[in-house]
DRENMI-799661 format. One line per 2 residues: number of its first residue (from 1); their letters; for each residue x, y, z of N, C-alpha, C, O. Coordinates in steps of 0.001 Angstrom, whole numbers, plus 500000, padded with zeros to 6 digits. Atoms other than C-alpha are relative to their C-alpha. Example, Ala and Ser with C-alpha at 12.3 -4.5 7.8 and 13.67 -1.06 7.14 Angstrom:
2
1) AS) 500890/498810/500000/512300/495500/507800/500900/501200/500000/501936/501181/500665; 499180/498810/499940/513670/498940/507140/499230/501090/500730/499739/502198/500899
This chain:
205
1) XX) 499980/498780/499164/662951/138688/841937/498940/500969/499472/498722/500955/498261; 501412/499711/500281/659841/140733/841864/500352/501622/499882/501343/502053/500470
3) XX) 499895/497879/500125/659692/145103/841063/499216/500195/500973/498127/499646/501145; 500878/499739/498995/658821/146766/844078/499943/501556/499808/500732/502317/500370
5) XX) 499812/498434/499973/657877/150322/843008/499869/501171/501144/500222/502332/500935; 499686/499219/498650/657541/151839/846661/501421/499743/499825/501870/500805/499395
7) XX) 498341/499877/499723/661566/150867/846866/500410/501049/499371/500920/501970/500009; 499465/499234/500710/662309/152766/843625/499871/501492/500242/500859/502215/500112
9) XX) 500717/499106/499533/659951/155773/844778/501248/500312/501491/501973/501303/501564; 499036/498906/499144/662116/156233/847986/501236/499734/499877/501824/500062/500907
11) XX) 498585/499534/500779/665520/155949/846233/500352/501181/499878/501124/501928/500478; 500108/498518/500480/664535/158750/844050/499686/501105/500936/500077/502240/500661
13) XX) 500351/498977/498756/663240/160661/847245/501235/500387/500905/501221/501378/501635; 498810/500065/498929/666555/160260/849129/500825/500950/498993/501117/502087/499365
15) XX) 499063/499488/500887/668670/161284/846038/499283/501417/499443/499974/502259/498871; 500394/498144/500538/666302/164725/845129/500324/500663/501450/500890/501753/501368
17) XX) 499858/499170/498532/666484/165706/849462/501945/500317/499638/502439/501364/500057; 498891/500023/499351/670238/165183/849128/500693/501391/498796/500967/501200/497612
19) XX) 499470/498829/500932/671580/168874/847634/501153/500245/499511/501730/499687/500444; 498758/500032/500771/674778/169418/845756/500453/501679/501686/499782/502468/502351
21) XX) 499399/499238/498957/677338/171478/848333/499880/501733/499450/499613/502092/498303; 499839/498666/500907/677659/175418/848042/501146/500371/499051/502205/499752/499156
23) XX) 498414/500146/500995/680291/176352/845425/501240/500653/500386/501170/501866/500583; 498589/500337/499167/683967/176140/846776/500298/499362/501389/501131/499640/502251
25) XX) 499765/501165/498413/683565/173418/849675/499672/498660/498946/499137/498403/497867; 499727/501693/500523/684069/169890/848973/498872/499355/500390/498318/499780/501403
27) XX) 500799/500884/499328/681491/167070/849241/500785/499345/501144/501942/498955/500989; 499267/500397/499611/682131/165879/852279/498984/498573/500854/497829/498732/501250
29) XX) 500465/501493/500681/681346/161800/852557/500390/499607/501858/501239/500203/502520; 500064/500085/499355/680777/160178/855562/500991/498964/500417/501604/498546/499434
31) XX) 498677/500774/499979/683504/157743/857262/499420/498670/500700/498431/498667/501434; 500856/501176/499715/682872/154055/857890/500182/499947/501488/500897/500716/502131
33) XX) 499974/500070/498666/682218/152751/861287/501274/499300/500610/501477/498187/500126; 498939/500730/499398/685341/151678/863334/499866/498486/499959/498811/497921/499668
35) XX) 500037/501752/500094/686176/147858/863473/499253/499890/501928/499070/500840/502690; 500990/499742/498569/684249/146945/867019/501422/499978/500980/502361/499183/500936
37) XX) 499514/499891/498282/686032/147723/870239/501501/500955/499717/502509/500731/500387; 499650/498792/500385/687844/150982/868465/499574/501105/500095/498423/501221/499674
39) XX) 500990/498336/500162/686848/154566/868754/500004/500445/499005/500772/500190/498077; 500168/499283/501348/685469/156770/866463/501415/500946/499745/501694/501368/500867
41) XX) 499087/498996/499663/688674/159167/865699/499026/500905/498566/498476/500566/497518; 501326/499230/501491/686663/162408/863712/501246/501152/499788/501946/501658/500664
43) XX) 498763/499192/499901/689176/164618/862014/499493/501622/499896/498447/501999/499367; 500958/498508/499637/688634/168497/862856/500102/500708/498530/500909/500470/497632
45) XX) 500467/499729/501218/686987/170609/860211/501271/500884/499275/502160/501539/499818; 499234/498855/500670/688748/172390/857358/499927/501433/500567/498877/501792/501100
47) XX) 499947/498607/499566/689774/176053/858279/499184/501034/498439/499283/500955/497215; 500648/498899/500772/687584/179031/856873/500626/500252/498687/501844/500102/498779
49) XX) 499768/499780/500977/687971/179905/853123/501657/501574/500154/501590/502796/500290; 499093/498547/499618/691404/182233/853571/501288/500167/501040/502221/500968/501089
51) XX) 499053/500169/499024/693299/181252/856278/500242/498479/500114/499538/497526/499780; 499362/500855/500376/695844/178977/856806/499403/498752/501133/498831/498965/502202
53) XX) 500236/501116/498991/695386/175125/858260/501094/500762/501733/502143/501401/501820; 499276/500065/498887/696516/175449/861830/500905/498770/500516/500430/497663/500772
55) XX) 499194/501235/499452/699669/173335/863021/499994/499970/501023/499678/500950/501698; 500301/500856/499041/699835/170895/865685/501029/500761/501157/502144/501021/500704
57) XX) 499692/499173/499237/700938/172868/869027/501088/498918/500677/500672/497870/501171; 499528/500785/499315/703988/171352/870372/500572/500289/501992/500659/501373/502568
59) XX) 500060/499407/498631/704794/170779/874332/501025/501117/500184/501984/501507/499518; 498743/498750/499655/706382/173600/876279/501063/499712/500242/501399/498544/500436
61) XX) 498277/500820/500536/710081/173636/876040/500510/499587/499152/501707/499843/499018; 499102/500610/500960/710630/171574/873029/500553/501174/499202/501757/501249/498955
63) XX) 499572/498983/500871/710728/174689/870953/501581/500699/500509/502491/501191/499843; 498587/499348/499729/713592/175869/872884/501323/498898/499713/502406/499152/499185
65) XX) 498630/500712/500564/715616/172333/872755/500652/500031/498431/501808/499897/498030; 499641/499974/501603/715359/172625/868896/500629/501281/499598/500880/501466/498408
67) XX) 499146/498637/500412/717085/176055/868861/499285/501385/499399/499605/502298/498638; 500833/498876/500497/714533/178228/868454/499426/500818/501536/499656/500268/502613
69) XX) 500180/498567/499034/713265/181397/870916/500936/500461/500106/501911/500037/499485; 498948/499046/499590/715331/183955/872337/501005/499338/500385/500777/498511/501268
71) XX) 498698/500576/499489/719140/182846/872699/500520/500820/500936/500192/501956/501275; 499164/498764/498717/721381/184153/875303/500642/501045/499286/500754/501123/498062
73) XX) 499804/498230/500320/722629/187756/875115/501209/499685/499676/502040/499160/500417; 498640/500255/500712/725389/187629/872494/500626/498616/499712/501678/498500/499083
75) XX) 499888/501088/500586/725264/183875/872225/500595/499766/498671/500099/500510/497825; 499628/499971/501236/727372/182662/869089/500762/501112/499654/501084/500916/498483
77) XX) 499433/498411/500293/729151/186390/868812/501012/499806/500626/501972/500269/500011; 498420/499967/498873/732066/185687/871660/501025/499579/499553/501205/498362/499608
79) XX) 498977/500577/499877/735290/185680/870653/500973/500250/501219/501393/501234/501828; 499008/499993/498747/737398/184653/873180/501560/500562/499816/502072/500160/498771
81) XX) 498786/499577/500120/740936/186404/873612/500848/499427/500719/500625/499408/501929; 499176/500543/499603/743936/184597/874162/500761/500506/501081/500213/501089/502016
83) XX) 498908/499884/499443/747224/185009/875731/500580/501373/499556/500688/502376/500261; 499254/499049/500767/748861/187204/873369/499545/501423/500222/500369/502218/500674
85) XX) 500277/498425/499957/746442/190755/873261/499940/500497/501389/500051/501622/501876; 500570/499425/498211/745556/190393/877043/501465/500346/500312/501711/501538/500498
87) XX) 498576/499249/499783/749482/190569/877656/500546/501042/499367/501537/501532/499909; 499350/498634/500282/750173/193611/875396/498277/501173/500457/498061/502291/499989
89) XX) 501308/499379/499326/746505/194871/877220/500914/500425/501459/501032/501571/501893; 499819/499734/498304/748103/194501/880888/501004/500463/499791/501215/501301/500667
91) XX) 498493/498821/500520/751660/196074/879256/499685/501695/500085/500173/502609/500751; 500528/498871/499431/749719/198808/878855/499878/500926/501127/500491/501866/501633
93) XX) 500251/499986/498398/748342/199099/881740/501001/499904/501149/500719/500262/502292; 499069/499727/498720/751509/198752/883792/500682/501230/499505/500717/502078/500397
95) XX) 499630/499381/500279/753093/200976/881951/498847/501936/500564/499213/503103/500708; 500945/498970/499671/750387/203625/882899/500013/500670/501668/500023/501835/502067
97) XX) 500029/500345/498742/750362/202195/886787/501527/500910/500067/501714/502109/500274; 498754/499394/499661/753843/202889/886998/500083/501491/499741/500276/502095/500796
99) XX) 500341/498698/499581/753476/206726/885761/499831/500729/500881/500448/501731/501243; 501330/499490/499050/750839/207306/888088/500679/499908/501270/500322/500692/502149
101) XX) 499871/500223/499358/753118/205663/890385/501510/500591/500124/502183/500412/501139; 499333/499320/499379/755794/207704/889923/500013/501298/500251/501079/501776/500639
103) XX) 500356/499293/499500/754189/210654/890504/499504/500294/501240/499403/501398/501775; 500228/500656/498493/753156/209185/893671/501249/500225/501091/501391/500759/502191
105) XX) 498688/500538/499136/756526/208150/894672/500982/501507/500620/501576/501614/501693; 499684/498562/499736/757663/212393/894115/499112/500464/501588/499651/501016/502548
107) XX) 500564/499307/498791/754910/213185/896824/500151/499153/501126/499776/499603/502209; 499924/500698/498538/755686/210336/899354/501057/499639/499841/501233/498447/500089
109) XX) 498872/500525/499820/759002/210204/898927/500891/500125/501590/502092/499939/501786; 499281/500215/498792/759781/210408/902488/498818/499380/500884/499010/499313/502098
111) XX) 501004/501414/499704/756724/208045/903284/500345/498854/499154/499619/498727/498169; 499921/501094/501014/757950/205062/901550/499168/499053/500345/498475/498581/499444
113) XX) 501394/500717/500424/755546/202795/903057/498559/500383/499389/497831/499730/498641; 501081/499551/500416/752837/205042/902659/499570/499923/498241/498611/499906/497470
115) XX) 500275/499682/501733/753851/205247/899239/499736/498612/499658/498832/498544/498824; 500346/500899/500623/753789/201629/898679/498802/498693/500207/498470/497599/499750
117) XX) 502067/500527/499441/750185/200793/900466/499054/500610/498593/498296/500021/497824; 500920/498537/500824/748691/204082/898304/500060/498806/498621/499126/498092/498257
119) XX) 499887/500097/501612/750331/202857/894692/499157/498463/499932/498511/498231/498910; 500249/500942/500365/749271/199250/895477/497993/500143/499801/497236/499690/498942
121) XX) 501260/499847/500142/745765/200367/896353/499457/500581/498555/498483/499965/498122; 499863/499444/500639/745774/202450/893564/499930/499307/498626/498935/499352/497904
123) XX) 500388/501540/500613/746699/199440/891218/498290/499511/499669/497600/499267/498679; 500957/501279/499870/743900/197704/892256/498855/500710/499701/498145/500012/498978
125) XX) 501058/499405/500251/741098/200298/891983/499920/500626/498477/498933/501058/497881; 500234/499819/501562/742167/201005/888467/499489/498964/499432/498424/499278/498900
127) XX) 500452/501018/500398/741537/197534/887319/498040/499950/499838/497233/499939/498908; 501418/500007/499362/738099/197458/889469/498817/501232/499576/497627/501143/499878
129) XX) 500686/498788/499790/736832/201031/888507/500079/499732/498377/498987/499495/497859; 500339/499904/501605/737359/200864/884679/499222/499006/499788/498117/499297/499329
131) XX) 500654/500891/500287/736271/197302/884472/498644/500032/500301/497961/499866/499290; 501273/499348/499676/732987/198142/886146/499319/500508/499603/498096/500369/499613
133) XX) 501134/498441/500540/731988/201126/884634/499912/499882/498467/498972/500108/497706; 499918/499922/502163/733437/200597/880673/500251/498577/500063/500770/498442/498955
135) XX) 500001/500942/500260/733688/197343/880867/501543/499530/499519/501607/498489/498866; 499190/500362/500669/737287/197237/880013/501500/501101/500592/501467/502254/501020
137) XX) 498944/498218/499234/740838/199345/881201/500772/500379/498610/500775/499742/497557; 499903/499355/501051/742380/201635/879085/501342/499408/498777/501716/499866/497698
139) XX) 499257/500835/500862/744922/198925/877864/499147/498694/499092/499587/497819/498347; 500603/501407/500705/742037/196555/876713/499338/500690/498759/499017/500220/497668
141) XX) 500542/499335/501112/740690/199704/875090/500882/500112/498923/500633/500063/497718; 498628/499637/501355/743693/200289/873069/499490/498596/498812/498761/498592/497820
143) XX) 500462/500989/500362/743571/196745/872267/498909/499193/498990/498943/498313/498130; 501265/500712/500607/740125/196189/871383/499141/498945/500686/498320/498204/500146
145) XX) 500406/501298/498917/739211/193906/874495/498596/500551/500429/498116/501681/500517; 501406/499230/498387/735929/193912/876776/500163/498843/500964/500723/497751/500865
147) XX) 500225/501264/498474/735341/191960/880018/498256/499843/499663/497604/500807/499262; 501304/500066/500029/731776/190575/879852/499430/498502/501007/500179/497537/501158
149) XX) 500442/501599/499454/729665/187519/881873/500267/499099/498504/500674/499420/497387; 499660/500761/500716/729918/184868/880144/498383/499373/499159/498358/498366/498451
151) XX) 501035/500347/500979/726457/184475/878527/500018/501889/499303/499014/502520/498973; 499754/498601/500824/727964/188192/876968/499372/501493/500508/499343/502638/500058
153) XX) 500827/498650/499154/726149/190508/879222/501059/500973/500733/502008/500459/501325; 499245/498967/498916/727821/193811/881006/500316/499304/501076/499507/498505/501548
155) XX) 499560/500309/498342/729921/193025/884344/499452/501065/500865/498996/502142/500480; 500870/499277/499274/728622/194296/887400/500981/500645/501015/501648/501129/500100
157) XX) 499564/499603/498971/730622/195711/890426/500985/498629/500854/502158/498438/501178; 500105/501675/499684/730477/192101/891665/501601/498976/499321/502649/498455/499704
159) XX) 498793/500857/500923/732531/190445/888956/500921/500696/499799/501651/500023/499072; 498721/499364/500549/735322/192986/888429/500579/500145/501597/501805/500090/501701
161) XX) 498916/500214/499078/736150/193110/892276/500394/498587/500329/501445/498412/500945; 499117/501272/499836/736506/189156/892333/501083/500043/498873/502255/500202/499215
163) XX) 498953/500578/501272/738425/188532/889054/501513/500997/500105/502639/500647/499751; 498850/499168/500090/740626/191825/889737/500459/499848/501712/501410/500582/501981
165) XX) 499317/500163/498813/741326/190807/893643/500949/498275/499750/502073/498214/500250; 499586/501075/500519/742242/186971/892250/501369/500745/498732/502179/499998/498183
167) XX) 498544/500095/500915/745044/189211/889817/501078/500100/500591/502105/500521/500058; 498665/500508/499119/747315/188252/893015/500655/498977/499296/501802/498894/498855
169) XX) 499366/501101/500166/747468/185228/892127/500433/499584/498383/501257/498736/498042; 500167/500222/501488/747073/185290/888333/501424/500804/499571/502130/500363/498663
171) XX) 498747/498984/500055/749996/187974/888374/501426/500012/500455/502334/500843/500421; 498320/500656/499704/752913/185595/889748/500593/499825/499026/500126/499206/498070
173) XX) 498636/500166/500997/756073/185781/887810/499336/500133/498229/499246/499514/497169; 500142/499264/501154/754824/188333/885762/498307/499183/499359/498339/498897/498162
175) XX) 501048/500575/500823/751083/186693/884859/500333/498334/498866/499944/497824/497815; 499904/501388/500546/752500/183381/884343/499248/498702/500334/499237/497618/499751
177) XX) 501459/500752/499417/749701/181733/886301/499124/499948/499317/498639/499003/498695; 501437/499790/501312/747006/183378/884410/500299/499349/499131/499718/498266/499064
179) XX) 499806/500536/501169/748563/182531/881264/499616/498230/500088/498844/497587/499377; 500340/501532/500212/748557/178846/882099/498639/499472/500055/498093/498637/499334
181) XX) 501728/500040/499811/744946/179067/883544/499292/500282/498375/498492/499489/497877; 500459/499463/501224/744217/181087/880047/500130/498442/498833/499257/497905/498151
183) XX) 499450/501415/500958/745751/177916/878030/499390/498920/500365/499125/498125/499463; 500894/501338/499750/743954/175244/879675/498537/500063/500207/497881/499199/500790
185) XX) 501341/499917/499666/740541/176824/879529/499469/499712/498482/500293/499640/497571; 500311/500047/501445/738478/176346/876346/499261/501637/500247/498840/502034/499161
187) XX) 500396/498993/500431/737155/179743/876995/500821/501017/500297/500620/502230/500238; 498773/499067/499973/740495/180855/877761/499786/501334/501228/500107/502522/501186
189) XX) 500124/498903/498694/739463/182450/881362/501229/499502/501145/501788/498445/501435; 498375/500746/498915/742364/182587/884028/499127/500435/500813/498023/500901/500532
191) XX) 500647/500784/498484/741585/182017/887963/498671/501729/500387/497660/501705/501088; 501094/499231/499360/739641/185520/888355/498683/499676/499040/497528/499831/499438
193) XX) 501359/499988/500911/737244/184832/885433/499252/498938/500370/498024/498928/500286; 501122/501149/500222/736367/181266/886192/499608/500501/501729/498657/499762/501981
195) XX) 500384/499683/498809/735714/182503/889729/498975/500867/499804/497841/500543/500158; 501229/498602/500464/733663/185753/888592/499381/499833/499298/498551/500681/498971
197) XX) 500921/500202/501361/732236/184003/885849/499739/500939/498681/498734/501309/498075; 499758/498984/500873/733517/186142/883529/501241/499577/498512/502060/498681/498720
199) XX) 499170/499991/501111/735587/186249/879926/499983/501291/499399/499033/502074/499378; 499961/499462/500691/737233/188294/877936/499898/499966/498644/500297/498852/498304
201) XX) 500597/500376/501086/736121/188691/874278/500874/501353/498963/501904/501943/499289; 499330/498785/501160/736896/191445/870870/498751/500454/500240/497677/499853/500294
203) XX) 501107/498971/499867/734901/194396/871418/499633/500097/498436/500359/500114/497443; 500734/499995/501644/732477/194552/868353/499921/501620/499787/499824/502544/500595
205) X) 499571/499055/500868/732890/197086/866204/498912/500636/499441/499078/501537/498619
């Protein structure tokens, strides 16, 4: 094998052009050629001296199946109220009705139907008018109750005249309907709530 000093000559010429990197970046080395009938894959450059690599953007939506963004309003916070407070809630509350209703009964006592259209109406717009406005009547306040939708948001007008026109039926033999409705729900709503889409919960404190 013979010395070919032109070869050696542009060795040394290749290796003085080729400059050492600036100082704090990496040499960075070139990548072999794919096997044939592969693409090149080129991986994207390091991020600026200072800031962080950027992660891989995932599609829209997944972020929400994995439990992350904004949850529903009061999500995780609802406790549901049984049997037990809502019946010394509506005790209350009759106890109040009746008052009201026998102060009633003094001024229409020689209207007796009148009197017993008025007291029933009367009834019914207490339910509808507190629930509405405070979210709750003044036996749930005692209590500690609220009425809310059921992803925990304020009731509207809407939901307190279905759930409180449905306390016909919820209010046979003494709220022994509801109760059963209340017992076989897992969120413990009787026939006006799952209709109004509504539950009752413990007012937070």
């Amino acid at each position: 094998m013979s010395y070919d000093p032109n070869q050696n000559q542009q060795y040394e010429q290749q290796q003085h052009n080729q400059q050492p990197p600036p100082y704090g970046q990496q040499q960075q080395y070139e990548q072999p050629p794919p096997p044939h009938g592969q693409q090149q894959q080129y991986s994207p450059p390091p991020p600026p001296y200072g800031q962080q690599q950027p992660y891989a953007q995932q599609p829209y939506g997944q972020w929400q199946q994995q439990g992350y963004g904004p949850a529903l309003y009061g999500q995780g916070q609802l406790q549901y109220v049984g049997v037990g407070p809502r019946f010394l809630a509506i005790l209350i509350d009759s106890i109040i009705i009746v008052a009201i209703a026998g102060v009633l009964g003094v001024i229409f006592r020689d209207a007796p139907a009148i009197y017993g259209g008025f007291t029933g109406i009367l009834a019914l717009a207490y339910f509808i008018i507190l629930e509405a406005t405070q979210g709750a009547t003044v036996g749930k306040m005692a209590v500690g109750l609220r009425v809310v939708k059921i992803d925990g948001s304020p009731i509207s007008w809407s939901e307190s005249v279905i759930r409180n026109l449905l306390r016909i039926i919820d209010g046979i033999f003494f709220y022994l309907v509801g109760a059963i409705f209340v017992w076989t729900s897992p969120r413990k709503q009787r026939l006006g709530d799952r209709a109004a889409n509504t539950v009752v919960i413990r007012r937070r404190t």
